[in-house]
C-alpha positions in Angstrom: 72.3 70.6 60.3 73.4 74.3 59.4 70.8 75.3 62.1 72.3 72.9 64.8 75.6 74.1 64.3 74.4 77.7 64.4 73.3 77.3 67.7 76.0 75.4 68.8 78.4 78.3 68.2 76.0 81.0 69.5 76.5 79.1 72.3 79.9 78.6 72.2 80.5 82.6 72.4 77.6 83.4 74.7 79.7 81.1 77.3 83.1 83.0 76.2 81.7 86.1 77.2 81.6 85.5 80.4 85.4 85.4 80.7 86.7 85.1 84.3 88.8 88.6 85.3 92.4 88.6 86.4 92.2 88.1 90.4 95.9 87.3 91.0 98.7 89.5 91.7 102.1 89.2 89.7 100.8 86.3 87.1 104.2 86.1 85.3 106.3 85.6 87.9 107.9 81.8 88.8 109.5 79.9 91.1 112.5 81.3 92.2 112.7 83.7 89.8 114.6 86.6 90.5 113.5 90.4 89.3 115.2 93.6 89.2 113.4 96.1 91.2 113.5 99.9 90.2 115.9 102.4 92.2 114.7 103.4 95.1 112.3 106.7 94.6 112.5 109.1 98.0 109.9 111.4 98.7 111.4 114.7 98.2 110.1 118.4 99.8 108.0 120.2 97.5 106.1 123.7 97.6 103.2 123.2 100.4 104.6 120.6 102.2 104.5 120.9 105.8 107.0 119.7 108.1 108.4 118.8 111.4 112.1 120.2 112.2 113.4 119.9 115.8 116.9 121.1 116.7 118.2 119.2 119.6 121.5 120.0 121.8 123.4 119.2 125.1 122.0 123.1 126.1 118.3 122.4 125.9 118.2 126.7 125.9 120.7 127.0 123.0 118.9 124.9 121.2 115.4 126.5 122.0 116.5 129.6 119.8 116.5 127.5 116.8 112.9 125.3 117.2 109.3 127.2 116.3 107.7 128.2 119.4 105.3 125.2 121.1 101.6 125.4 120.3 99.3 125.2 123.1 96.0 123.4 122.6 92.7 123.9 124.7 91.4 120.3 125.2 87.9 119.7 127.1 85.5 117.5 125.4 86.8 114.3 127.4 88.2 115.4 130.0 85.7 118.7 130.8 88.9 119.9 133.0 90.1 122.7 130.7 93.6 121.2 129.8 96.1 122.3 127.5 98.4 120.1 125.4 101.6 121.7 123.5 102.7 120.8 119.5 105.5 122.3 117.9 104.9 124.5 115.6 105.6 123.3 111.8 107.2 124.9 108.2 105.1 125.2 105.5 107.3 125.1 102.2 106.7 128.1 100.8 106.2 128.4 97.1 109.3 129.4 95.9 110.7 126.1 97.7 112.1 128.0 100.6 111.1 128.0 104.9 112.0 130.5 107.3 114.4 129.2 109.7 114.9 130.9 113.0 118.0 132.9 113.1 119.5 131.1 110.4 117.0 133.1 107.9 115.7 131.5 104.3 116.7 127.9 103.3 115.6 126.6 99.8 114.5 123.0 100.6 112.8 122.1 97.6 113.8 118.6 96.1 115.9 117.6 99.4 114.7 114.3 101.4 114.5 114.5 105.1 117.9 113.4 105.2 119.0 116.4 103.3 116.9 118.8 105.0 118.5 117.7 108.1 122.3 117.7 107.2 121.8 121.0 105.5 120.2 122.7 108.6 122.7 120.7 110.9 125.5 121.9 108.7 125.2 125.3 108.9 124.3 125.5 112.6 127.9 123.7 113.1 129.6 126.0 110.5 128.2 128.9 111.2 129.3 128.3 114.9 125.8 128.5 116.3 125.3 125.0 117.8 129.0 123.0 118.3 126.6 119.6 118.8 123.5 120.2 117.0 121.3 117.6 116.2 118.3 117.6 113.7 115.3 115.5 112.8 113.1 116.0 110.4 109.5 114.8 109.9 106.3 114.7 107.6 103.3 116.2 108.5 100.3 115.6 106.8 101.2 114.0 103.8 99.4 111.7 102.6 98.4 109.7 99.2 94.1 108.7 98.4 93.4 105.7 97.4 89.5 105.6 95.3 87.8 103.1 94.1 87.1 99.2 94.2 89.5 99.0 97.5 87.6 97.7 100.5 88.8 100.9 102.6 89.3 104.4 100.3 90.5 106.8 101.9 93.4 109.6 102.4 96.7 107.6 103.8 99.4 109.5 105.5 103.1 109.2 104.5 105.3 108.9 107.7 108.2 107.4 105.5 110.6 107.8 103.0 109.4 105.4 100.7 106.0 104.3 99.4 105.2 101.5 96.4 101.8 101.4 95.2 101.5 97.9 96.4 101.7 99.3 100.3 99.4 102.2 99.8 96.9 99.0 98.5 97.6 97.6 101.1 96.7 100.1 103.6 93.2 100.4 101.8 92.0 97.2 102.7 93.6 95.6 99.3 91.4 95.6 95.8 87.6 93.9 96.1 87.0 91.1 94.4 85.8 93.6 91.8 88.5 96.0 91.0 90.2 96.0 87.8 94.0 94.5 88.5 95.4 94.8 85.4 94.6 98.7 84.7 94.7 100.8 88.1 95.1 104.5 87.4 97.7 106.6 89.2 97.4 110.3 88.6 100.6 112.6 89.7 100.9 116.1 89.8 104.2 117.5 89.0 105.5 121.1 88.0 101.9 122.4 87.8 101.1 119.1 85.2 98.9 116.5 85.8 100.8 113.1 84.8 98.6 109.6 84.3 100.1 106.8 84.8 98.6 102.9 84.0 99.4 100.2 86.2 99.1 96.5 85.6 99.5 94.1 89.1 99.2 90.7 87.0 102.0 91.5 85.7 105.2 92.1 87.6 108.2 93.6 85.3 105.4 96.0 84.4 104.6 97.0 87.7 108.2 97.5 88.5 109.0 99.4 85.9 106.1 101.9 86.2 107.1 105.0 87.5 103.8 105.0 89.9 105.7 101.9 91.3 107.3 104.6 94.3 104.0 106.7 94.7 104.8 110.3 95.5 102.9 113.1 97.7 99.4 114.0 97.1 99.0 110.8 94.3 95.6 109.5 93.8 95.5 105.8 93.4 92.2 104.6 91.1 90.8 101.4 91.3 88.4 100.5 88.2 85.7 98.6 88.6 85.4 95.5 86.4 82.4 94.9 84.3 80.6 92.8 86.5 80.7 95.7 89.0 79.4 97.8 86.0 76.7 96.0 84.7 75.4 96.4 88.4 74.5 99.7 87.6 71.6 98.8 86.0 68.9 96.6 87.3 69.1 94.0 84.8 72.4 94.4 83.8 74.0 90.9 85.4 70.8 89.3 84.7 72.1 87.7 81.7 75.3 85.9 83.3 73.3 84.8 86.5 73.2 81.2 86.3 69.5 80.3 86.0 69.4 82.2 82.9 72.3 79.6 81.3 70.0 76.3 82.7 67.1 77.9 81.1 68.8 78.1 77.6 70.3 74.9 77.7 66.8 73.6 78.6 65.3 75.4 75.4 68.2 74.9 73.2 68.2 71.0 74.0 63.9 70.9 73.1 65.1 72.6 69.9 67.6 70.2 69.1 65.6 67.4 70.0 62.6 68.6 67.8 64.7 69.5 64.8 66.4 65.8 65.2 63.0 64.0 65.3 
């Protein structure tokens, strides 16, 4: 009898091992429930940033003092007719926090939104009695947040807006494979010349909400970990055990034993 139950409870834990992972987003929230979400984080300019500023006015040649020269581009691989196409030039931040401004000189920009970049530029074209009606808009240029891992699309993703949740940036990648660890993606920040690690568990939503990789930030890398099903598979036989022809097999033999230990 001893022996029978001794195989009985190898059993028993051979079958717990092979534990089903999380697969579902948000596992603790119900029905109607209602839940906080965090303040609003909003990308704000740092050193290296590069950006889009156009000044705008009722005198298109006023206004043309203020904006970075256009960019002409030499374009013939499709159309092999020697065009040109024009960009605007953009502002890099420069270290210090600060871009040269035509006419107006140095402007420290660092930790302003676009919002703020704009008013403050507007502002002192209106006060400083350069442009009566001036108008700005601001926008990002290549920035971006990378998204590794057990996603079905990695890759670099560009920010266009003023506010992006980890959950979007996800989403942009194709969402996780069946594969990716949910409860344990890694978000690493840079910040003030520090690298900052952040854990992130989907399943479960106040924790997701209260991370602060919930708003994702310029240049963030988003890690997806790949469960250990996906890791056994880096070995030839390393799923072999939990493949389901091994488990009728050892049924088989463990019910002969049974049945010869019985008789």
């Amino acid at each position: 009898m001893k022996t029978i139950k001794l195989l009985i409870v190898s059993l028993v834990v051979l079958m717990a091992s092979c534990s089903t992972p999380k697969l579902g987003y948000f596992q603790d929230v119900e029905s109607g429930q209602v839940q906080q979400l965090p303040a609003a984080q909003i990308i704000r300019i740092q050193p290296g940033d590069k950006l889009s500023i156009l000044v705008s006015s009722k005198n298109p040649e006023l206004a043309y003092l203020y904006n970075l020269p256009v960019v002409s581009h030499y374009q013939s691989a499709t159309s092999g007719k020697g065009l040109t196409t024009g960009t605007v030039a953009h502002y890099t931040v420069n270290p210090d926090g600060t871009i040269d401004f035509p006419i107006l000189g140095s402007i420290n920009i660092q930790g302003m939104s676009r919002a703020d970049v704009a008013s403050e530029i507007k502002n002192r074209l209106i006060n400083g009695n350069h442009i009566k009606d001036a108008e700005v808009t601001v926008d990002f240029l290549d920035m971006y947040v990378e998204v590794m891992g057990e996603v079905k699309t990695p890759g670099r993703f560009i920010i266009d807006h003023d506010k992006v949740t980890l959950i979007e940036a996800l989403s942009k990648a194709g969402d996780l494979t069946i594969y990716g660890k949910r409860d344990n993606v890694l978000v690493v920040r840079e910040n003030n010349g520090k690298q900052m690690s952040y854990r992130v568990d989907l399943t479960d939503a106040k924790s997701l909400y209260n991370s602060p990789a919930f708003y994702l930030q310029q240049n963030d890398m988003v890690y997806v970990e790949p469960n250990a099903r996906r890791a056994r598979e880096s070995s030839t036989t390393g799923n072999t055990f939990y493949q389901p022809s091994i488990w009728i097999s050892m049924a088989s033999l463990l019910t002969s034993i049974l049945v010869l230990i019985v008789k």
